[in-house]
N, C-alpha and C positions, 0 to 999 in steps of 0.2 A: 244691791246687785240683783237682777232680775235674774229668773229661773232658768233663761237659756245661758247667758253669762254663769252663772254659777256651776251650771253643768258640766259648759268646757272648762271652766277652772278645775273643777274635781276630775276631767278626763284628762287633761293636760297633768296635774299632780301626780294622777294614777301612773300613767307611761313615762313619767320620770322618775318614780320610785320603781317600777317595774327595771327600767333600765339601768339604774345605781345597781339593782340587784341582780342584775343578769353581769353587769361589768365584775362587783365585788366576788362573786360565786364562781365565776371564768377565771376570773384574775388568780382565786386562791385557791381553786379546787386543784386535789393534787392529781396527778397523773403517772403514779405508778413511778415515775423516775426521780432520783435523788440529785434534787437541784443544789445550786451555791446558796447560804445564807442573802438575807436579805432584808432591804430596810422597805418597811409599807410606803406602797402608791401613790399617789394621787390621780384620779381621773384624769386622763385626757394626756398632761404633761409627765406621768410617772414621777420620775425622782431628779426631776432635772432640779425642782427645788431645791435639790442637796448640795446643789455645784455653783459652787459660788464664781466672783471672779479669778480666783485663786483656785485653779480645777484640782492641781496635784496635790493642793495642802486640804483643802474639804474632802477628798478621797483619800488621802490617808489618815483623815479624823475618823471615815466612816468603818476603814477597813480596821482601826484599832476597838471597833465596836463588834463590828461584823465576823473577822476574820479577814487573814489575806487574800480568798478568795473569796468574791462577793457578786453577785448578781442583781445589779439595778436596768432597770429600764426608762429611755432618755425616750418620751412620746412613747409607740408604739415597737421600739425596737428594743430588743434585751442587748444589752451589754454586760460583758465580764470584766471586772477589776481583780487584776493581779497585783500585789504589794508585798510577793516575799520571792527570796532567790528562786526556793524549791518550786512554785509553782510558777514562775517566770522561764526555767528548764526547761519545765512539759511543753511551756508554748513554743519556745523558741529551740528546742532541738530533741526532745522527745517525738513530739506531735509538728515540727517545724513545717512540714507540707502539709498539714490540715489547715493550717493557720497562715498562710503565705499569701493568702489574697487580700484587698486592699478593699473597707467598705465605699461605696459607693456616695460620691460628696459632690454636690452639687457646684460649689464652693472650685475647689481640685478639677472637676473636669472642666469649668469652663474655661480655668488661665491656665492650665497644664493639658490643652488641645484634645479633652477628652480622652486624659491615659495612654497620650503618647509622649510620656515622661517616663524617669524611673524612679522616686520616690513614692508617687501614689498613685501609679498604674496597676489594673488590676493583675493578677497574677497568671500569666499566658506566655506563648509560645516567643510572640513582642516582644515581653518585658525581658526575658530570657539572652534573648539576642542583642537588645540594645541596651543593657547592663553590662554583657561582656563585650561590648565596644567598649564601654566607659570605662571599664574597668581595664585591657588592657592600650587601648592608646591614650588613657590618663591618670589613671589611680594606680597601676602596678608598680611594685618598687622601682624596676627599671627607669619608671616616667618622670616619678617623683624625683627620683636623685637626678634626671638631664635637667630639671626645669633648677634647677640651686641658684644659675645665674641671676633667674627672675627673681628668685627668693632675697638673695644677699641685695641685688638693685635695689628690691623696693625697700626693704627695711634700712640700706644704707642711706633714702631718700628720707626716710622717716626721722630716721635720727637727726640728718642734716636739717629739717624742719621743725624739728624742740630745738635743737642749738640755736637758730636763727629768730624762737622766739624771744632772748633770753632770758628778763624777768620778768615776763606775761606770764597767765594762766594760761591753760592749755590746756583743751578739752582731750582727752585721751581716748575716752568713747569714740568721739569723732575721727580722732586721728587712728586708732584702730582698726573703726569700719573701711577707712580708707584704704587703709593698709592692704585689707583682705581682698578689698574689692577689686584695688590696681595689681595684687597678683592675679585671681583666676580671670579679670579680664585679657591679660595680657596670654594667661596659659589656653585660655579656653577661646576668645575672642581674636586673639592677634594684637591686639593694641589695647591704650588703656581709656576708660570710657569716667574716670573720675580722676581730678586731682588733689592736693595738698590744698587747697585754697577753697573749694567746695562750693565754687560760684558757677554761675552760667548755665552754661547745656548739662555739665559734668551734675551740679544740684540738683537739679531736674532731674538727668538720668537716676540718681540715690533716691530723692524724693518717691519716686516709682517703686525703684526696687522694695522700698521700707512699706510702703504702703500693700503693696502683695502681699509683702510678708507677715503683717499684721491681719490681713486679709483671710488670708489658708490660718489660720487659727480659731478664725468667728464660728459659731454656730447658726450655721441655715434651719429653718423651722421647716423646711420640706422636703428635710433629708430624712425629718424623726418625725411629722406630725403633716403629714402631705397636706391635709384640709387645711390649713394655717400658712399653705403656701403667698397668702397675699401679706401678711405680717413681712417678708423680705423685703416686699416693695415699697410698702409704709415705711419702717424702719429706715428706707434708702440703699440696703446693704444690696439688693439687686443689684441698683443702679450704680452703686461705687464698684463693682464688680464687674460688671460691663466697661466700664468706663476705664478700669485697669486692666481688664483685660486685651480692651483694643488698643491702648496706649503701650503696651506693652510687645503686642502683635505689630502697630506701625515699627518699632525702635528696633525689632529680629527681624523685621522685612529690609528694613534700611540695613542692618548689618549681613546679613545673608546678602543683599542685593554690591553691597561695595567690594564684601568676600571675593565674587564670583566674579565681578569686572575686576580686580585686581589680579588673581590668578589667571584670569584668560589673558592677559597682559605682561605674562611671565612673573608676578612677583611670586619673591618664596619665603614660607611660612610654614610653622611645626609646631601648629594651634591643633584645638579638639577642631571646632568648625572646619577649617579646611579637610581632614582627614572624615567629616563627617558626606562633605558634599561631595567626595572622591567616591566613598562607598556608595552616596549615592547614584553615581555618575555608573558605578562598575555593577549594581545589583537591581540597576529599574531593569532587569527582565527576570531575575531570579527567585524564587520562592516566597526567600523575604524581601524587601525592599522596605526604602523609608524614604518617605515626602518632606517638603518644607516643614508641615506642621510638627514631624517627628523629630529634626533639628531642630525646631526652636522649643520645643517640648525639655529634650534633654540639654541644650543651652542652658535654658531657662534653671531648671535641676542644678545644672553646674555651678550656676552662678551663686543659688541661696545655699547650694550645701557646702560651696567655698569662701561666704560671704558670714552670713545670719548668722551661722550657729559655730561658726570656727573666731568670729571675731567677740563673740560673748564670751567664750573660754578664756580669750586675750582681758577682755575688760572685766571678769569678777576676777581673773588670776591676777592682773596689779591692784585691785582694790582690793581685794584679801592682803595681799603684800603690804599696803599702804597701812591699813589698818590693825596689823600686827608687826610692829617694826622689829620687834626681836628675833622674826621668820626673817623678813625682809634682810635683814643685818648674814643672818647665814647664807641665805642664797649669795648675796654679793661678793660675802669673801669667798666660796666655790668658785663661782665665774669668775671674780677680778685675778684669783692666783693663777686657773687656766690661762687667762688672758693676759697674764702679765705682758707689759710691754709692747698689747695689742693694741691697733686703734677700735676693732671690727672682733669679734665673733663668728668664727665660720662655721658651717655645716660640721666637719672632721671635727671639732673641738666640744660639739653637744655629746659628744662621746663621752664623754670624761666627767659630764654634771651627772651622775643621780639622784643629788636632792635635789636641782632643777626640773628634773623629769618628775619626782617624788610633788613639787609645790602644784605642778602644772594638774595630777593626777587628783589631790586633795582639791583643788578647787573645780574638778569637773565630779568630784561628788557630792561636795555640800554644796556647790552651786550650780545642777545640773543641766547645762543648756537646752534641754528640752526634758521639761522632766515626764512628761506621758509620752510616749515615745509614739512616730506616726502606728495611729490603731491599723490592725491586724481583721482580718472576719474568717471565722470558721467555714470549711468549702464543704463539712462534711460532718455527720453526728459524731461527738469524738467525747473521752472522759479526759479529766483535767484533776490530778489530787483526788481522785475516785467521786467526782461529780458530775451528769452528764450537761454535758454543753450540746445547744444544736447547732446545726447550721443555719448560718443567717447569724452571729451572735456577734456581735462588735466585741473585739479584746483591748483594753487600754491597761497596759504594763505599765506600771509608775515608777520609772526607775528611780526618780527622787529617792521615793518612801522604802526601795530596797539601799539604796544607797547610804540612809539615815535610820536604820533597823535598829533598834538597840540590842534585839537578837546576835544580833552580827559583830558591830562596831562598838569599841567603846569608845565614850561620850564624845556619840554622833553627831553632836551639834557643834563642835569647838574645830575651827581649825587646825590638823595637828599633819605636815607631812608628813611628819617621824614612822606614820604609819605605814606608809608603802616603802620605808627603805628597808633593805633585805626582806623582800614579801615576794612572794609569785605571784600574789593580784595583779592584773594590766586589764586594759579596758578593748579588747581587740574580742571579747565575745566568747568567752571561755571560763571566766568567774562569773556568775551570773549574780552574785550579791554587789556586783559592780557593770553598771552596762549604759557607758552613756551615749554610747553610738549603737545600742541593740546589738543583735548574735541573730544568727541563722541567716536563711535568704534573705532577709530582708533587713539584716543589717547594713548600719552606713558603709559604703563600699571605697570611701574615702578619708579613711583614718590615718594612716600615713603621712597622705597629704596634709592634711589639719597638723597632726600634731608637727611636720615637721618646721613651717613655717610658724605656728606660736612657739615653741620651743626656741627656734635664731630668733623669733623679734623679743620675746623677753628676756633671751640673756643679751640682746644688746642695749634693751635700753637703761637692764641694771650693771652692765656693766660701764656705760657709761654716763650714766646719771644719779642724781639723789635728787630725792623726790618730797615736797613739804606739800602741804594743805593752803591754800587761799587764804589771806586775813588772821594768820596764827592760828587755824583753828589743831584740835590735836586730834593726832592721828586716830585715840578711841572713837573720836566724836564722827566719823565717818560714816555718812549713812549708806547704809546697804538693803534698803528699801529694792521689791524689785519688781518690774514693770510685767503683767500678765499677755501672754502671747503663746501660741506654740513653742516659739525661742522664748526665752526668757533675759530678760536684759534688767542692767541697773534703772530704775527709774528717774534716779537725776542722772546727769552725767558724771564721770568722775575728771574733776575738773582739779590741776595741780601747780603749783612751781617747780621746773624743772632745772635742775644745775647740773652743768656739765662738771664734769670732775677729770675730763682727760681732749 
């Protein structure tokens, strides 16, 4: 090596040891304030190393090291991890407006029209306004109980298509996601945009919706590591994102656009959309107003929070069933004696199940449809369990890992409904060592809804079916393996023999 080569080698070594040392001394120097526990660094990427594909399950490995409150940093941004009730509380209704804003995702703003959605729009005067639209011309009790006709249709259509197959397999997953989909298209759309059969335009259109929704779960490197912004485009994840997103903008341009030539032509309809393009017809002069892209913003919302995460409920709650047939055996005879002499299960008659309520509750906690619940960002310097958090902090509440507490629960990990009968836990945001639809502002605002339509579709399909395995196999042997995503779903399908029994 010649002496000028050598030189800059040793200048080059120099300002890299210089800068390890300026990073590690920044990074660990204390600052007077009493931070959250926490697992060491790594340059550049922090602790993302820690988060496997399985985010909720390597965050509650970490948090049984750490404590339930923990403080790691994903790139350049700190995040808080919550994994116990008590400090799930402080977020969600002690400190609940400190923590009500949404962080900022590159991901979210481009297919959710830059935050004119209500799931992961930031927290403002907007979100305010067009959550209690949704809320009272679609999720309020009132709304919930006119739509029942939809409800009983689709599930009476559901049934009649297991009977029809009759000793085929039959994907349940599949017929589930359908299920959900042809109800809030019909509530929220006016018509139904999939069917029973899952061919044609109808595949397409799901193909879509399923691909978003695995989409808003990926992690962008320019949301946490801005200089690594070109790794999205490499990866592809740019480009599939774009590409879903405009594909998804043509399909609510095309429905908006038949909406409004239908009504201008007298037809009548008692959908979200129509009531949404009324308000907008009655408030483009008024303070607030909302555009196309804020209809297809909260369409869009509509769809995955009546679709994704209310039909996974549906498919770990009969594959739990399936898989413990001595539970499965109780539930049946509650509904079959209700039902005696019924063809159908109605609405008035879920009155009467509380183990069914009880099965339904037990599998949205050991199988928690989203177990990191959408993160939260502090709007302001706030204490959390007497630790300070700043502003700017990502909060990701694990509800899984409170839900499966051994603190809490006894043994957490076994299916047991027995445990919510005669209990005051419900999951409406008020026991926080149970929260699968979140509490506070920013809890799902469509619970109701969800549970009332899984609640008719699985007492009608036990009470009119019995249910075997493919090829003899037996019911322990049931794999319950489960696919990593925001939602969380079975990995394989749950794929069964259905017999009719009435």
């Amino acid at each position: 090596m010649v002496p000028d080569q050598q030189l800059l080698f040793l200048s080059l070594c120099t300002l890299i040891s210089v800068l390890v040392f300026l990073y590690v001394w920044f990074s660990t120097r204390t600052t007077g304030k009493n931070l959250p526990p926490s697992p060491r660094k790594l340059p550049i990427i922090g602790n993302l190393h820690q988060v496997n594909q399985d985010p909720h399950v390597a965050l509650r490995s970490l948090s049984q090291k750490y404590g339930p409150v923990m403080q790691l940093h994903f790139g350049s941004v700190p995040v808080l991890v919550v994994s116990s009730a008590d400090a799930a509380k402080e977020i969600m209704k002690t400190h609940d407006l400190a923590f009500a804003n949404r962080p900022d995702s590159t991901i979210w703003s481009r297919i959710f029209y830059k935050g004119k959605d209500v799931a992961f729009a930031p927290y403002t005067e907007y979100w305010r306004q067009v959550k209690s639209i949704c809320v009272l011309q679609l999720l309020s009790t009132k709304r919930v109980r006119s739509f029942h006709n939809v409800r009983e249709q689709e599930v009476g259509l559901l049934v009649e298509h297991i009977r029809d197959s009759g000793s085929d397999i039959v994907n349940l997953s599949d017929l589930t996601y359908t299920l959900l989909s042809n109800v809030v298209s019909r509530i929220a759309l006016g018509k139904k945009y999939t069917n029973s059969t899952g061919d044609g335009e109808e595949n397409s259109f799901r193909e879509l919706f399923q691909n978003i929704a695995q989409l808003i779960g990926y992690f962008s490197f320019s949301d946490y590591i801005p200089w690594l912004y070109w790794i999205d485009s490499l990866s592809g994840l740019k480009g599939r994102v774009e590409k879903a997103a405009n594909e998804i903008d043509a399909f609510l341009e095309g429905v908006i656009r038949d909406h409004s030539t239908a009504l201008s032509n007298g037809a009548s309809s008692d959908d979200l959309l129509k009531t949404l393009l009324e308000i907008q017809k009655q408030d483009s002069d008024s303070a607030f107003s909302i555009d196309n892209d804020s209809i297809k913003g909260v369409i869009l919302n509509m769809y995955f929070d009546g679709t994704d995460s209310t039909s996974a409920v549906l498919e770990w709650t009969m594959a739990a069933l399936i898989k413990h047939p001595d539970i499965m055996y109780k539930l049946k005879n509650e509904v079959r004696e209700i039902g005696r002499g019924k063809s159908r299960i109605n609405g008035d008659d879920l009155e009467q199940m509380p183990y069914l309520r009880a099965v339904i509750k037990e599998s949205m906690r050991l199988y928690t449809p989203v177990p990191l619940l959408v993160a939260r960002e502090a709007m302001q310097d706030v204490k959390v369990m007497g630790y300070d958090i700043k502003a700017g902090t990502q909060v990701l509440i694990n509800a899984w890992a409170i839900a499966t507490d051994p603190a809490v629960w006894d043994n957490p990990e076994k299916f047991i409904p027995e445990r919510f009968l005669n209990s005051p836990l419900d999951y409406k945001g008020l026991h926080f060592e149970f929260i699968p639809f979140g509490a506070g502002r920013r809890g799902c605002p469509g619970i109701q809804y969800a549970m009332a339509i899984n609640e008719l579709a699985l007492a009608n399909l036990v009470h009119v079916f019995d249910f075997a395995l493919p090829d003899g196999k037996k019911f322990e042997d049931l794999d319950m393996a489960s696919e990593t995503g925001m939602t969380v779903h079975k990995k394989s399908p749950l794929l069964v023999i259905a017999t009719p029994r009435i």
